[in-house]
C-alpha positions, -999 to 999 in steps of 0.1 A, spaced: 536 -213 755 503 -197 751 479 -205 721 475 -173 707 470 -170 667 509 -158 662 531 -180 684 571 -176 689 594 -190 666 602 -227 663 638 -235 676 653 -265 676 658 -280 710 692 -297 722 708 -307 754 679 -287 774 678 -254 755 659 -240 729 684 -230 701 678 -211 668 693 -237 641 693 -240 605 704 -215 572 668 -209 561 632 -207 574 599 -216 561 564 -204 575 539 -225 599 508 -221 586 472 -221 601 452 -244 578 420 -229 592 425 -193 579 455 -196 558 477 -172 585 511 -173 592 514 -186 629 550 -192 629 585 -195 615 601 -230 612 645 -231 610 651 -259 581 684 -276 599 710 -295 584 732 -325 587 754 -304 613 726 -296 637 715 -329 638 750 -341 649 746 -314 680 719 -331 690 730 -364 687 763 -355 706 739 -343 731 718 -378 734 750 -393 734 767 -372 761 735 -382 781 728 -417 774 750 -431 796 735 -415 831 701 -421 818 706 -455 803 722 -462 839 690 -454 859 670 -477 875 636 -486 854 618 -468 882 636 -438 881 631 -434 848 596 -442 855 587 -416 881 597 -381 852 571 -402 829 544 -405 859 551 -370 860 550 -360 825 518 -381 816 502 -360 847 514 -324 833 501 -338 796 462 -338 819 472 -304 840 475 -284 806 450 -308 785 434 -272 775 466 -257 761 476 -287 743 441 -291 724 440 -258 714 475 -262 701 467 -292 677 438 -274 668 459 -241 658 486 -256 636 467 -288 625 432 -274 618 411 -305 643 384 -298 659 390 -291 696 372 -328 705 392 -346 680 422 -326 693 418 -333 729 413 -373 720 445 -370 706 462 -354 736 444 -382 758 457 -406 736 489 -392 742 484 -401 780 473 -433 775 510 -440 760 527 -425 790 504 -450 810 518 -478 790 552 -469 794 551 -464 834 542 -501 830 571 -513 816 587 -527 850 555 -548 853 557 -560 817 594 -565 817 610 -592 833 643 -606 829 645 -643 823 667 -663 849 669 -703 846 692 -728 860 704 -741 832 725 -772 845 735 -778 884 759 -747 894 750 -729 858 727 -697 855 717 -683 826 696 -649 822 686 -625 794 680 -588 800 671 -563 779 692 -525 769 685 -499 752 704 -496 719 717 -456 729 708 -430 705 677 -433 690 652 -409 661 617 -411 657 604 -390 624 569 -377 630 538 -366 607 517 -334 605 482 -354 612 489 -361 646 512 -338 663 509 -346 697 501 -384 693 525 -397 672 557 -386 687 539 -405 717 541 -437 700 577 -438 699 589 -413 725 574 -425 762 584 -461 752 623 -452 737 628 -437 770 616 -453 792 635 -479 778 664 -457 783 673 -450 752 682 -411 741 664 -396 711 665 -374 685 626 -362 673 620 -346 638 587 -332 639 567 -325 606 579 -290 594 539 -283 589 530 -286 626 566 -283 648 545 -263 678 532 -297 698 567 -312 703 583 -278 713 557 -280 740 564 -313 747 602 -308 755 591 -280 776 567 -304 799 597 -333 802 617 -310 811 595 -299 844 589 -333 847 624 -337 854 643 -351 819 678 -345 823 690 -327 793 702 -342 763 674 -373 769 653 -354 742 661 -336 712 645 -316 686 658 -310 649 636 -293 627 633 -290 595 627 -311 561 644 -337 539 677 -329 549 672 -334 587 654 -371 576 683 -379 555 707 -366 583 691 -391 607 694 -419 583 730 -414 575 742 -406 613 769 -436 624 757 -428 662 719 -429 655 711 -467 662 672 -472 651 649 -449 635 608 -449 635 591 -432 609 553 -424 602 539 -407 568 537 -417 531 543 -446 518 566 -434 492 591 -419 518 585 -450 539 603 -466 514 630 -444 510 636 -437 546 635 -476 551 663 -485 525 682 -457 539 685 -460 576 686 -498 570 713 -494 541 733 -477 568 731 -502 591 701 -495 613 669 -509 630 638 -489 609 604 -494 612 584 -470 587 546 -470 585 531 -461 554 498 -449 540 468 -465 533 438 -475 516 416 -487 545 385 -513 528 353 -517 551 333 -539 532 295 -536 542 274 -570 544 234 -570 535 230 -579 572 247 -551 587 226 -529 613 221 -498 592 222 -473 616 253 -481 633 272 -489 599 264 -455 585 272 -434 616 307 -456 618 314 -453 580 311 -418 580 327 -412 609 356 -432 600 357 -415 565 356 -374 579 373 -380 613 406 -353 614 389 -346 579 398 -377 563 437 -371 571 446 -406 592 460 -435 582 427 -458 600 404 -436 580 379 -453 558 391 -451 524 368 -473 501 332 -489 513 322 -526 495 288 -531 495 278 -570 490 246 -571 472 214 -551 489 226 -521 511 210 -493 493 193 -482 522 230 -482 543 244 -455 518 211 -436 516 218 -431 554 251 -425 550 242 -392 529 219 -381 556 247 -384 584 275 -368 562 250 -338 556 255 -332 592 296 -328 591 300 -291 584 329 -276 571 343 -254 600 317 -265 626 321 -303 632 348 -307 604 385 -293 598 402 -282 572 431 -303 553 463 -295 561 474 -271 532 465 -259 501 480 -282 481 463 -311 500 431 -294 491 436 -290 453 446 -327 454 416 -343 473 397 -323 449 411 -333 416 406 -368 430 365 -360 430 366 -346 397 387 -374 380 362 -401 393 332 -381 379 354 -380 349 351 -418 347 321 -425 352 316 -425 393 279 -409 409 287 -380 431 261 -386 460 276 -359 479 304 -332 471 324 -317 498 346 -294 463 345 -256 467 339 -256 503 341 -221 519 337 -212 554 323 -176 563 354 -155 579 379 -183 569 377 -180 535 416 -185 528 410 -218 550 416 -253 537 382 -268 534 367 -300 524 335 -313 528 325 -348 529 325 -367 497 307 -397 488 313 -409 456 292 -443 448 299 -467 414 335 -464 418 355 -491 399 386 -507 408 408 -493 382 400 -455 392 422 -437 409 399 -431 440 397 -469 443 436 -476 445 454 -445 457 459 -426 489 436 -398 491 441 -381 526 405 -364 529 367 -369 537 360 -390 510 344 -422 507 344 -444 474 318 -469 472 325 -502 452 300 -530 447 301 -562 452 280 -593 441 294 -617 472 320 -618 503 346 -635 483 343 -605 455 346 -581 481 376 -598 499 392 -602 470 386 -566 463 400 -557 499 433 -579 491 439 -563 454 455 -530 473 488 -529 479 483 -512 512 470 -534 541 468 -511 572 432 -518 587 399 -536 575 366 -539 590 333 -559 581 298 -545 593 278 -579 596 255 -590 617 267 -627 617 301 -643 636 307 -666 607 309 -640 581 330 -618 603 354 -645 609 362 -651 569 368 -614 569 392 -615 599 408 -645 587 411 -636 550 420 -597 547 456 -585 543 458 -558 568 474 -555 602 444 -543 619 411 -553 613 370 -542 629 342 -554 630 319 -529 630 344 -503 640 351 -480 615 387 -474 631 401 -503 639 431 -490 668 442 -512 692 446 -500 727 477 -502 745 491 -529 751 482 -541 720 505 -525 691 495 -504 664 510 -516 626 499 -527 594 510 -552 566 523 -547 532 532 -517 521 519 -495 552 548 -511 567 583 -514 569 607 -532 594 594 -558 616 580 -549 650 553 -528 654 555 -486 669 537 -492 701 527 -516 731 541 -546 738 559 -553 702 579 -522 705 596 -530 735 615 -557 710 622 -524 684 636 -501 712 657 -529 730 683 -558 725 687 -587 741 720 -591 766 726 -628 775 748 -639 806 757 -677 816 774 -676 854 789 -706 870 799 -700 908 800 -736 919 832 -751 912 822 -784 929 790 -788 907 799 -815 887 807 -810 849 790 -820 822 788 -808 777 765 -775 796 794 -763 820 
């Protein structure tokens, strides 16, 4: 697939072809220049039942593999992911709108999965004890059989990678729904399984919108759905797939808190903050949301200004993924200056020169935000950092605990002791100190509390192997001499 600016039609793929599902179409968009890249088909309940008949067709051959067969296609696949790191980049830059560094982390991100699922026979081990003399018992772990995994637009190559190396390897069959925004990555991605040697039917592709999600939840054969996007369909997909009987784990949104100590080295928290606040233009569920300053760090956010002067619309910063995103990051400015909040720096209006139809916004710091605004509370998806002040830690804590999110926290201090009440003390899943994106690396797993998440288990490392498997237990006697006792 070449990265030109008009690419082929989206198709859905099933049992190892690329077929042209669905009644109606929508356009891809390029959110850099507003162009038409693509058509998407928007499938229904019946073409996702193709594909799982596929996976299911295939699971038992696959699921009957050895853990280093299945191994050796994702050795190979995580290699062909490096060969054509190029063409993938410039892919997630096309129908995302990243930069081509931020793009290409993502796509090395994506091999740093594959390398966590080629470890699984290392990781793995089934337990075996003598339970009583003459008496064995063991546990091993299966796959559950046909499995989904619903994607987002702000990572297209990444986030099927959470789920996808791991499912497999695992050998389970799946069924992917991309986001209908940015379907070109995981049409590649089938492509390079497929050279890497997937037997057909392993992976599937339905595309389309809220009747392809609601088609997964409701399918008898589909055993355990992941999910990764709002919190509000969260939710919804959650009380679905699980009112129909099935493992979910749905991660939300997010209203990341770093709260910023008096202590903290100004420099570094500054360059992190705003880093954290405009990477992938704000659009990540890790970004920096709202900054707490404790007491004296006037001399933080005047830094802060200078560095975010430096991210450039269409140089060193994308654009948001549509034009509706835009208007609404924007509205979100204005309604804070509405109540009251300082503008230090507004990223409204931004146009870049021979992109004018592009999606632009710049970075927005907005300081003497209050807890009841919407800025403080909601999900705003862009470069924009709100700044709330605080007298004391326990203020800003409690401050950092009043959202009903709770994917990541971090604490820019200069001193262990502070740090620690911070770590010990903030609802979130995920928590830095001074990082302003807090991700764990595999093996650790990647998952938040409250409502950024649904389901138990986490989407990656070592806490997904629990999500993708079950446990089989087997008690064996061969020694009919062993004398009996209340185990045998």
């Amino acid at each position: 697939m070449e990265t030109t600016a008009k690419q082929p039609q989206v198709k859905n793929y099933i049992n190892g072809k690329f077929e042209r599902n669905g009644q109606s179409s929508m356009d891809v968009i390029n959110p850099a220049d507003g162009e038409v890249i693509s058509t998407l088909p928007m499938s229904s309940y019946n073409d996702v039942d193709l594909a799982v008949q596929a996976a299911k067709a295939a699971y038992p051959a696959w699921s009957g593999l050895t853990f280093k067969e299945r191994v050796q296609i994702f050795f190979r696949y995580r290699n062909l992911l490096e060969v054509n790191m190029d063409e993938l980049t410039k892919l997630v830059q096309l129908e995302n709108g990243k930069t081509y560094g931020e793009s290409k982390a993502e796509v090395e991100k994506s091999m740093e999965l594959c390398e966590f699922a080629v470890s699984m026979p290392q990781i793995i081990q089934n337990e075996v004890q003598e339970v009583s003399k003459g008496v064995e018992c063991r546990i091993e772990r299966k796959p559950l059989g046909v499995v989904a995994s619903i994607a987002p637009f702000n990572f297209p190559n990444m986030v099927p990678h959470w789920s996808m190396p791991n499912a497999l390897v695992l050998g389970n069959t799946m069924i992917m729904k991309p986001s209908e925004l940015v379907p070109l990555s995981v049409m590649r991605m089938a492509e390079l399984l497929k050279e890497a040697g997937l037997p057909d039917g392993v992976f599937n592709i339905v595309n389309g919108g809220k009747d392809v999600v609601e088609a997964i939840c409701d399918h008898p054969d589909i055993k355990a759905v992941s999910f990764v996007g709002s919190t509000k369909v969260a939710k919804l997909v959650y009380q679905r797939a699980t009112y129909n009987l099935k493992r979910c784990v749905a991660l939300g949104g997010a209203k990341n808190h770093l709260i910023v100590l008096p202590d903290a080295n100004v420099e570094m928290t500054a360059s992190n903050v705003v880093a954290s606040m405009s990477g992938c233009a704000g659009q990540r569920c890790m970004a920096a949301s709202v900054m707490v300053g404790v007491d004296k760090i006037q001399t933080i956010i005047d830094q802060m200004v200078v560095d975010a002067k430096t991210i450039i619309p269409g140089v060193n910063l994308g654009p948001v993924i549509s034009k509706e995103a835009k208007e609404r990051i924007e509205n979100y400015i204005s309604a804070a200056e509405k109540a009251g909040a300082k503008i230090l720096l507004d990223g409204r209006g931004a146009v870049v020169a021979g992109k004018e139809d592009g999606f632009y916004v710049g970075p927005t710091i907005i300081d003497y935000v209050t807890t009841d605004m919407s800025v403080a509370t909601e999900e705003i998806f862009g470069p924009v950092i709100s700044i709330i002040r605080a007298k004391n830690l326990d203020e800003a804590i409690e401050i950092e605990n009043s959202s009903n999110y709770g994917n990541a926290a971090a604490v820019f201090t200069q001193s262990g002791a502070l740090a620690k009440q911070v770590i010990d003390r903030a609802s979130a899943g995920m928590i830095g100190v001074n990082i302003g994106v807090p991700v764990p690396r595999e093996p650790f797993s990647f998952g938040g509390w409250n409502e950024s998440k649904f389901g138990v288990a986490d989407i990656t490392g070592r806490s997904s192997i629990e999500f993708w498997t079950q446990n089989k237990k087997t008690t064996i006697k061969w020694n009919a001499e062993a004398k009996t006792n209340w185990m045998s």
